[in-house]
DSSP file (Angstrom, degrees, kcal/mol; ACC not computed):
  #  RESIDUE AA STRUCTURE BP1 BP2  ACC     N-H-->O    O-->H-N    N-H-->O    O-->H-N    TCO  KAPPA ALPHA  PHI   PSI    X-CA   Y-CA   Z-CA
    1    1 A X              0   0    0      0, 0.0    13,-2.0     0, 0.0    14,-0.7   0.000 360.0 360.0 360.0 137.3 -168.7   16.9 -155.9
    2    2 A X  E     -AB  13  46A   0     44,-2.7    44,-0.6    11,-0.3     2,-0.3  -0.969 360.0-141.2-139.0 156.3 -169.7   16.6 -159.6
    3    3 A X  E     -AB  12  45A   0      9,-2.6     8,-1.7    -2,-0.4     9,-0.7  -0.745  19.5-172.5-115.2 148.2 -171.3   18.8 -161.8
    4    4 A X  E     -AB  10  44A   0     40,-2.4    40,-2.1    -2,-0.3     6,-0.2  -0.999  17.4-116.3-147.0 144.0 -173.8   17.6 -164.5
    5    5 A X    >   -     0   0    0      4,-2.7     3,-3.2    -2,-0.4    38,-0.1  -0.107  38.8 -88.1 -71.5-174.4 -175.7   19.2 -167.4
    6    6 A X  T 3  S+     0   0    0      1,-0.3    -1,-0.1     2,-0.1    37,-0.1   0.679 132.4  45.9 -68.3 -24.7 -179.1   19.9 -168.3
    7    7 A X  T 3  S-     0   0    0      2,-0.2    -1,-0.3     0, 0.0     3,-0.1   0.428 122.2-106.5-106.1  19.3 -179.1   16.5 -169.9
    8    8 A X    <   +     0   0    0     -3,-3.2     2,-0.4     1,-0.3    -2,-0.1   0.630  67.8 151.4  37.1  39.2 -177.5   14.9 -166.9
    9    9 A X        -     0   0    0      1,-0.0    -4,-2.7     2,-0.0     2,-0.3  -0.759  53.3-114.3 -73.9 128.0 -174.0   14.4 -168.6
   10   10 A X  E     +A    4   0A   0     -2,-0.4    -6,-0.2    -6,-0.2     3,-0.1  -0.487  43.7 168.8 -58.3 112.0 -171.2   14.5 -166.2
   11   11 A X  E     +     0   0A   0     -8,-1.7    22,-1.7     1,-0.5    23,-0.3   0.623  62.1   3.9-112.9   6.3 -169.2   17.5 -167.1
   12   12 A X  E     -A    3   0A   0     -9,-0.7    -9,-2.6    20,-0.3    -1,-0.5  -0.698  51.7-148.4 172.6 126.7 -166.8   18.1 -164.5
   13   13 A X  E     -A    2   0A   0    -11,-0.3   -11,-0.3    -2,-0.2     3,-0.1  -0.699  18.2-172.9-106.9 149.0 -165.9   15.8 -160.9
   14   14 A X        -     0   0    0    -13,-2.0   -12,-0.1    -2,-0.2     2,-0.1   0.592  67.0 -10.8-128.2 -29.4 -164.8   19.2 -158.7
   15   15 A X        -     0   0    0    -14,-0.7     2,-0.4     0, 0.0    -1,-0.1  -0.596  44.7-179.1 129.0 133.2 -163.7   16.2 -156.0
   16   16 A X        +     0   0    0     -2,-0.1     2,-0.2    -3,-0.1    -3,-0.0  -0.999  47.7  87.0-135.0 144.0 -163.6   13.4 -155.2
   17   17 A X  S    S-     0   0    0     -2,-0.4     2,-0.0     2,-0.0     0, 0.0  -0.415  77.1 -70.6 119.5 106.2 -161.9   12.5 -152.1
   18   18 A X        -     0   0    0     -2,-0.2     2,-0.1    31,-0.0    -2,-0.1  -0.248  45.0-157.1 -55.1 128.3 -162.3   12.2 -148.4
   19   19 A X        -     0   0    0      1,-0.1     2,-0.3     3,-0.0     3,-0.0  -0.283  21.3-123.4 -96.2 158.6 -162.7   15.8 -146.5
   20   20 A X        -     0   0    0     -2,-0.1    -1,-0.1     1,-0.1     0, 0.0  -0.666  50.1 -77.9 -94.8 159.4 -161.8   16.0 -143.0
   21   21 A X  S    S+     0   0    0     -2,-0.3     2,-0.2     2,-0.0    -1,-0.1  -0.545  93.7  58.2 -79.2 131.7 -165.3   17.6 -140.6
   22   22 A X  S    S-     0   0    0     -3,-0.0     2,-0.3     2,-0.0    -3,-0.0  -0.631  98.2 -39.0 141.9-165.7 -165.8   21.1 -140.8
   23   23 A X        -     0   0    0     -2,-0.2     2,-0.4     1,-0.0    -3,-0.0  -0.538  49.5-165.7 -85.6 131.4 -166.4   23.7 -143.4
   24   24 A X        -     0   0    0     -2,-0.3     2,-0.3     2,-0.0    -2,-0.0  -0.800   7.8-150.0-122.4 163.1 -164.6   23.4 -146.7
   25   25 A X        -     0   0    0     -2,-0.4     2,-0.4     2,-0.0    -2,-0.0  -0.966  13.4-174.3-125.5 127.9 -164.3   26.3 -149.4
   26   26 A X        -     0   0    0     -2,-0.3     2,-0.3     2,-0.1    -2,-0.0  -0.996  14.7-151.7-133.0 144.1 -164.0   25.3 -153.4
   27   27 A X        -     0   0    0     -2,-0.4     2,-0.4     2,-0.0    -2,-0.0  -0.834  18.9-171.3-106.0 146.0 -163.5   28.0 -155.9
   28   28 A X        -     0   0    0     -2,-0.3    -2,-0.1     1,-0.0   -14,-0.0  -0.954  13.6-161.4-152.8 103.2 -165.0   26.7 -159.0
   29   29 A X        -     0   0    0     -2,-0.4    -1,-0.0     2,-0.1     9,-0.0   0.514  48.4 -97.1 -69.8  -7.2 -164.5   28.6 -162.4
   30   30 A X  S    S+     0   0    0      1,-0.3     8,-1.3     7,-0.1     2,-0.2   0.817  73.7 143.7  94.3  11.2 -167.2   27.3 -164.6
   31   31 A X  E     -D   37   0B   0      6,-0.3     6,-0.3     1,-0.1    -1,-0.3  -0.803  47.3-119.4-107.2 143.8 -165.3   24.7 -166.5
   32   32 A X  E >>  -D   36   0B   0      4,-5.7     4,-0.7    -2,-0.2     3,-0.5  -0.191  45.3 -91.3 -87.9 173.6 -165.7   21.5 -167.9
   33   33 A X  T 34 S+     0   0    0    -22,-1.7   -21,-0.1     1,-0.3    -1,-0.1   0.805 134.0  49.1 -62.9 -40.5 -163.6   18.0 -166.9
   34   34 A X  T 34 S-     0   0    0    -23,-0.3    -1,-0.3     2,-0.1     3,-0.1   0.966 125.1-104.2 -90.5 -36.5 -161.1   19.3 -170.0
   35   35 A X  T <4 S+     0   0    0     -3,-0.5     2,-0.3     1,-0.3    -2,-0.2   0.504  76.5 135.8 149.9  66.2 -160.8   23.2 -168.5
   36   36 A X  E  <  -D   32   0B   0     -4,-0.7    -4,-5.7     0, 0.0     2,-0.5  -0.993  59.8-109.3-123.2 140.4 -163.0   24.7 -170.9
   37   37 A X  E     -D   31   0B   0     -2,-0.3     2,-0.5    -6,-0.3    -6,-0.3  -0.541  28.7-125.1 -77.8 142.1 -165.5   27.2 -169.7
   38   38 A X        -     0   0    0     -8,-1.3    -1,-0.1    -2,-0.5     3,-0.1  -0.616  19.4-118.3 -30.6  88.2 -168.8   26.2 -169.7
   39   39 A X        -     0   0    0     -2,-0.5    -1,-0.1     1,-0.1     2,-0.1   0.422  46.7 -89.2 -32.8 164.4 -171.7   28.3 -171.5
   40   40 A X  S    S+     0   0    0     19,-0.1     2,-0.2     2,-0.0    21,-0.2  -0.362  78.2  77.1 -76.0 164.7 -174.3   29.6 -169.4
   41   41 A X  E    S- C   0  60A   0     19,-9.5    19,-3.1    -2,-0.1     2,-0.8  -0.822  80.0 -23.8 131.6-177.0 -177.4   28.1 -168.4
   42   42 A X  E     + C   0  59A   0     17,-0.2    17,-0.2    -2,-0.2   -36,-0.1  -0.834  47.0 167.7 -89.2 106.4 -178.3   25.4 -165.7
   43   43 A X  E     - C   0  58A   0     15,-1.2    15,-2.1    -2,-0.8     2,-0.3  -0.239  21.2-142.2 -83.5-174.6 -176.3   23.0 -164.5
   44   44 A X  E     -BC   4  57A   0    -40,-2.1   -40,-2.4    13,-0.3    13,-0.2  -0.958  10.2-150.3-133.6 148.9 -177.0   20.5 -161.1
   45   45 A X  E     -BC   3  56A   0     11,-0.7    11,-1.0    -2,-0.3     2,-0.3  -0.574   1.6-154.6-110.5-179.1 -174.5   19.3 -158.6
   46   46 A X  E     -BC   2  55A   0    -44,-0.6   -44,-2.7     9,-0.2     2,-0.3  -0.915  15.1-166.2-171.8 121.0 -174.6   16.1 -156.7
   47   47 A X  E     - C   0  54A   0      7,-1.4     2,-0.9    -2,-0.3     7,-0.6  -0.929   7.6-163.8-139.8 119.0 -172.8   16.1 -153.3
   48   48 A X  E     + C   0  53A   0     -2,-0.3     2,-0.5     5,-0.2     5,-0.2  -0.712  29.5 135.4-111.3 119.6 -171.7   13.0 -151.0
   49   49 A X  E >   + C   0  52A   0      3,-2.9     3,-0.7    -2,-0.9    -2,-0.0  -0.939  63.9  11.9-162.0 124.2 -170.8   13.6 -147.5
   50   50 A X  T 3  S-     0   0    0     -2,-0.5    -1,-0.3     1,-0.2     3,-0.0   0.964 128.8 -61.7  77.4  57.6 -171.7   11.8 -143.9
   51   51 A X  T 3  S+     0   0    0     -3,-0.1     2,-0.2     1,-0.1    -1,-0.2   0.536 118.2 106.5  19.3  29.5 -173.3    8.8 -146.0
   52   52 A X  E <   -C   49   0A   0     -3,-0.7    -3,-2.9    -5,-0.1     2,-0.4  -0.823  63.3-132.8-127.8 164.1 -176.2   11.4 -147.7
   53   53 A X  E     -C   48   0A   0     -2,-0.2     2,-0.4    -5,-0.2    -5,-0.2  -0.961  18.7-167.1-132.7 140.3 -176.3   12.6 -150.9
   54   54 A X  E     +C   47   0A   0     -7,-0.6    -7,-1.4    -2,-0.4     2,-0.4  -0.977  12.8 166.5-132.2 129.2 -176.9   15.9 -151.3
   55   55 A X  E     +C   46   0A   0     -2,-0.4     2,-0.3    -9,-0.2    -9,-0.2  -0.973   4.7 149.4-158.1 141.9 -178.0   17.8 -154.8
   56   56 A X  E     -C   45   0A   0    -11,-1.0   -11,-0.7    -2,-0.4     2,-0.2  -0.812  39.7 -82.4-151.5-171.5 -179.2   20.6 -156.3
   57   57 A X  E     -C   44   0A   0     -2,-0.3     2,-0.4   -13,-0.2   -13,-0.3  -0.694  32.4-167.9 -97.1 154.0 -179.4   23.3 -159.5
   58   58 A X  E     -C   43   0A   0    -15,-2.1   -15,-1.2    -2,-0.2     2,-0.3  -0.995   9.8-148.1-147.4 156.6 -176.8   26.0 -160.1
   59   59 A X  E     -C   42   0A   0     -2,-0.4     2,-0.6   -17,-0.2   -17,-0.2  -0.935   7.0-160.2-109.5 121.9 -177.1   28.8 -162.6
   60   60 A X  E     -C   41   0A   0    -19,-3.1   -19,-9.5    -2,-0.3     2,-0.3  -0.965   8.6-163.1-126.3 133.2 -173.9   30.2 -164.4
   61   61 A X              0   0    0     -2,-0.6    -2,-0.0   -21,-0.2   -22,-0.0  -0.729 360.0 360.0 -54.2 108.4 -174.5   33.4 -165.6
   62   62 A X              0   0    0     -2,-0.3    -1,-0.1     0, 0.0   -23,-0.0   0.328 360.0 360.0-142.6 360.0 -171.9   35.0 -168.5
């Protein structure tokens, strides 16, 4: 899973790495590749799983 900014710079890979099937849980602080938090504002993620790609916007709020 990877996180990208508003300008679609990669700012943080969350994982990357084969999952086993079923439901997986990531706790995700809001920080970039180096562990600094992130400002607010809109980021998008971008998700690969089952040979689909899956992607959307995420908001962080601080």
């Amino acid at each position: 899973m990877s996180i990208f900014d508003a300008t679609g710079r990669l700012v943080n890979v969350l994982f990357n790495e084969m999952q086993s099937t079923g439901k997986h849980f990531y706790n995700w602080i809001g920080d970039d590749s180096n562990g600094n938090l992130l400002g607010g504002g809109v980021y998008y993620y971008s998700l690969v799983a089952g040979g689909q790609k899956v992607s959307g916007k995420l908001v962080i709020v601080r």
